[in-house]
C-alpha positions, 0 to 999 in steps of 0.5 A: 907459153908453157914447159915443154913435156910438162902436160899437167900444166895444161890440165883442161886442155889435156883433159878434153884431149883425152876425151876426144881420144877415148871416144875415138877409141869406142867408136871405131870398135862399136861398129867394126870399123878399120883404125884408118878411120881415127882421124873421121872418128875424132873429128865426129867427137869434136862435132858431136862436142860442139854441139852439147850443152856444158854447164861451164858454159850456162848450158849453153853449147860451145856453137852456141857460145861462139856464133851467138845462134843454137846448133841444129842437132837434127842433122846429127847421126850415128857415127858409121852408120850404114847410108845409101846414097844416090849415084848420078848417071854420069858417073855409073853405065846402063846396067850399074845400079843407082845407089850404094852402100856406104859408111857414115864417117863425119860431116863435112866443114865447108858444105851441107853434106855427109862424109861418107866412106866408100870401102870398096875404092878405100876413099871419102866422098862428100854427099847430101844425097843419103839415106840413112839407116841408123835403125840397123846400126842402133840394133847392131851396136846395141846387141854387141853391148849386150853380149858384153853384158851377158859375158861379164854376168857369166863370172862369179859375182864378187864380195869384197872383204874389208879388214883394217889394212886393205881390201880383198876381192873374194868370189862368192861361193855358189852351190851347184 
């Protein structure tokens, strides 16, 4: 039990939670995917967490620690990647097409499948049926880094000046 309004003295547990907050954060912006996702987002990060190794835990996972077996990290995938997935006949008419696109969102707890969101309905379905094209979003994801990259080298390059009482950031002068 702890103070109330007191989270510095749950230091780990903050930590972490702030960890999953600030990957929620640039996850849903790295592929231009709406904040009503947030919750999707987290849960991904938990996964994605439970699976890595933690040197705290000799590293081992914290799925491994706790079931006593390695995860499988073959099923791990960008997270808002586009998938396609298969629709059944009962659920289109003659003339619908077979497949669609969609949006990675998570994994889901009770099956082997995929959480994928369906923008057009606003709604998450649970499907094994997918296809995924991560090659697309890498590119995507890695162009828009890119471009950040690019905007940030177009500033002055900066030196910093140091005297005895404090630090001074000065832009370097170019010759044009």
């Amino acid at each position: 039990m702890t103070t109330s309004y007191t989270p510095q003295k749950n230091g780990i547990a903050e930590r972490k939670n702030r960890s999953i907050v600030e990957a929620t954060k640039e996850m849903i912006p790295d592929q231009n995917l709406l904040m009503h996702l947030w919750a999707e987002a987290s849960k991904t990060a938990v996964f994605v967490h439970n699976r890595s190794p933690h040197k705290i835990l000799g590293n081992k996972t914290p799925e491994e620690a706790f079931t006593g077996k390695k995860p499988d990290i073959r099923k791990l995938k960008i997270f808002g990647c586009l998938v396609y997935f298969h629709v059944s006949h009962d659920k289109r008419s003659k003339l619908d097409t077979s497949c669609r696109k969609v949006t990675f969102v998570g994994y889901s707890e009770t099956s082997k499948g995929y959480e994928i969101y369906i923008s057009d309905h606003r709604k998450i379905e649970i499907n094994r049926d997918v296809t995924f094209d991560e090659e697309t979003t890498f590119r995507r994801s890695r162009e828009s880094h890119l471009g950040e990259d690019k905007e940030e080298s177009e500033y002055p390059p900066v030196t910093v000046m140091r005297n005895s009482t404090s630090e001074e950031y000065v832009p370097e002068e170019h010759e044009e």
